[in-house]
C-alpha positions as CSV (number, residue, x, y, z in Angstrom):
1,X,18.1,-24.3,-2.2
2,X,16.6,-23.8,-5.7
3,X,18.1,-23.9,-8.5
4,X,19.3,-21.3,-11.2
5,X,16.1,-22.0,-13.4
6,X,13.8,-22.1,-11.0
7,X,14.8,-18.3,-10.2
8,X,14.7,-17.7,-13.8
9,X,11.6,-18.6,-14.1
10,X,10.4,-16.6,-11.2
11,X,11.7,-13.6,-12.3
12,X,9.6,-14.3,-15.5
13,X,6.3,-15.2,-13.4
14,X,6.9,-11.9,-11.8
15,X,7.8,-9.5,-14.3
16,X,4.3,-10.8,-16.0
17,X,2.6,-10.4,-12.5
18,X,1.5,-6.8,-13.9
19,X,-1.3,-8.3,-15.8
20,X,-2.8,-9.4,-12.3
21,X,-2.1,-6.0,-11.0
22,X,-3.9,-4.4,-13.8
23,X,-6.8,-6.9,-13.9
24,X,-7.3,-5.8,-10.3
25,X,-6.7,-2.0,-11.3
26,X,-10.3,-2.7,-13.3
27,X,-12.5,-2.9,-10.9
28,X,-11.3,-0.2,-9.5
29,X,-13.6,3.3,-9.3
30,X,-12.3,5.5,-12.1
31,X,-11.5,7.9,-9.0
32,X,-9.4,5.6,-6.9
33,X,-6.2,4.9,-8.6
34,X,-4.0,2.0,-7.0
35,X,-1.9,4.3,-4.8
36,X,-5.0,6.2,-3.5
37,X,-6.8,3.0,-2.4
38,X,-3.4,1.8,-0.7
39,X,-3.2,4.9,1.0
40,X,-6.4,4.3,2.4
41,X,-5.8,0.7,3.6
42,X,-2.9,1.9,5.8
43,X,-4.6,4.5,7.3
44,X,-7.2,2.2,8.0
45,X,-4.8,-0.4,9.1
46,X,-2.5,1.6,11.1
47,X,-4.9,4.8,12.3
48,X,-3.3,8.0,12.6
49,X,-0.1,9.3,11.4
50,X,1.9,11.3,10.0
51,X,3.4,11.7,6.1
52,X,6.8,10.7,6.9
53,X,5.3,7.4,8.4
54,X,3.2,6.8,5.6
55,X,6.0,6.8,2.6
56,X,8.0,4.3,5.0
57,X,4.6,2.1,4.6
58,X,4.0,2.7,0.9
59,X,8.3,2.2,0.4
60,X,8.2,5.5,-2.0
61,X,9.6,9.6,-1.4
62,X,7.9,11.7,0.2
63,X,6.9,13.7,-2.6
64,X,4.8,10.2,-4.7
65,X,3.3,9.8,-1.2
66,X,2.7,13.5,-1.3
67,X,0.7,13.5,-4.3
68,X,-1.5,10.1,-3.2
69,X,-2.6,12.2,-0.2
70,X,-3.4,15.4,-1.8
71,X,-5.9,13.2,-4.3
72,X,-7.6,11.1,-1.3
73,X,-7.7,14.6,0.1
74,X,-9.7,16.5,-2.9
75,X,-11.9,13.9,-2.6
76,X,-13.0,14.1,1.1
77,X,-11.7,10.4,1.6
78,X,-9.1,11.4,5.1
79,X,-8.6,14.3,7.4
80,X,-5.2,16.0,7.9
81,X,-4.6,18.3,11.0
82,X,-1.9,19.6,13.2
83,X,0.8,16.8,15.3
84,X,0.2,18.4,18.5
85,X,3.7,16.9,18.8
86,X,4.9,19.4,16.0
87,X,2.8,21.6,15.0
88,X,4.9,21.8,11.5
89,X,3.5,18.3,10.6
90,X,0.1,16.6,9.7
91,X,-1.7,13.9,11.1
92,X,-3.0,11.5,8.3
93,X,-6.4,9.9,9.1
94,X,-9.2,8.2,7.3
95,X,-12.4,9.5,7.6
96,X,-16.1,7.8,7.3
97,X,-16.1,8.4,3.6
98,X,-12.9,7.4,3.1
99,X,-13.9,4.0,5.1
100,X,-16.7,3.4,2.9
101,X,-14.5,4.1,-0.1
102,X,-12.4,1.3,1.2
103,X,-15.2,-1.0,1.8
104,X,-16.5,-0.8,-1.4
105,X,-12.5,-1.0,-2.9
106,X,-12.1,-4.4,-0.4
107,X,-15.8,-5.7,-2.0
108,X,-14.4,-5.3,-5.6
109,X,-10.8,-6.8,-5.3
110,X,-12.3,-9.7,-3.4
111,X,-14.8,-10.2,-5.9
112,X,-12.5,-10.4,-8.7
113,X,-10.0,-12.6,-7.0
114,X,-12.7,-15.4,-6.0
115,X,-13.8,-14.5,-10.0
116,X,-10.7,-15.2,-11.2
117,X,-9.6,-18.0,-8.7
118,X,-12.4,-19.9,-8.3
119,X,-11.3,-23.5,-9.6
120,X,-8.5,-22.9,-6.7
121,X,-8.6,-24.6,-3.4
122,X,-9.0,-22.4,0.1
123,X,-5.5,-24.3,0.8
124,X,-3.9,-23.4,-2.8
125,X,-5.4,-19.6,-1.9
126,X,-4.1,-20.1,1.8
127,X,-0.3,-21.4,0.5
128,X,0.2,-18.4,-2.3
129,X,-0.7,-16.1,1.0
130,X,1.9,-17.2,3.1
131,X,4.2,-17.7,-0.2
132,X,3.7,-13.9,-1.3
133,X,4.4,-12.9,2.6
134,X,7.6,-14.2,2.7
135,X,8.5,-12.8,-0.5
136,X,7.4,-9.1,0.7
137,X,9.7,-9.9,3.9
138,X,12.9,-11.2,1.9
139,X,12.1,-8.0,-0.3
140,X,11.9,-5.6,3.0
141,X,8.6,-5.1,2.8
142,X,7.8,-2.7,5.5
143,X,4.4,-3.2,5.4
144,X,5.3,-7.1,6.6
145,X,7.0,-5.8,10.4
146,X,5.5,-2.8,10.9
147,X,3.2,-3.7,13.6
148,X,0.5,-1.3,14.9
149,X,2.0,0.3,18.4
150,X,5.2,0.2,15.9
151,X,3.6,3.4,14.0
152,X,4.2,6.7,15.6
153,X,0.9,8.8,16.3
154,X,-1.2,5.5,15.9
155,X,-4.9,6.0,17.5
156,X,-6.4,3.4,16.1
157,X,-6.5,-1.2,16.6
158,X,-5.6,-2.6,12.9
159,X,-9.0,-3.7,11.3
160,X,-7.1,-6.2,9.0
């Protein structure tokens, strides 16, 4: 078991992780804040689905998740129609602009991470992966069990 120090120091590692979080927020398009291109990467992840779903995924109330999906809306970026299931509800999906939004989002943060950690080794890159996946899981992460047949009104194989 670590030690007390070594947990101080990684709360100190990761209350400075926001500069890495804003680095990546650079390279960004000035349209496509964080939360709209995460929105996107679940949809495309997971397929279809409804709201509800979607701020379990994102681990924020409905009405932050709300406001991410009216601004990939305005922009044409997913589709939203009827649950046949409910009519009251929406069905969350993104479309073909919405995938090449994404692409070009996936192009950019890859970029800038092989940038930015190119004197690292694939296994240093490989260990911090499984490192940062066990932290989302001790954390809760939903994102880290949901598995695709897991999500209700999925249509869609994950792509990542």
């Amino acid at each position: 078991m670590a030690t007390q120090s070594h947990y101080e120091e990684l709360a100190r590692q990761l209350s400075a992780i926001g500069t890495v979080k804003r680095g990546l927020g650079r390279v960004l398009p000035t349209d496509c804040p964080a939360g709209a291109a995460i929105v996107l990467m679940l949809l495309d992840r997971y397929g279809e689905m409804r709201m509800s779903k979607l701020a379990e995924l994102l681990d924020i109330d409905m009405s932050v998740t709300s406001r991410h999906v009216a601004h990939v809306a305005e922009r044409g970026w997913v589709d939203r129609k009827a649950d046949p299931l409910d009519r009251r509800s929406r069905l969350l999906s993104i479309n073909p602009s919405g995938e090449k939004l994404l692409r070009q989002v996936s192009e950019r943060y890859t970029n800038a991470l092989a940038n930015c950690l190119s004197d690292w080794s694939d296994e240093d890159v490989d260990r911090l992966n499984e490192l940062l996946a066990r932290l989302r899981a001790g954390f809760g992460d939903t994102r880290s069990r949901a598995l695709p047949h897991q999500v209700e009104s999925t249509t869609r194989t994950p792509s990542q």
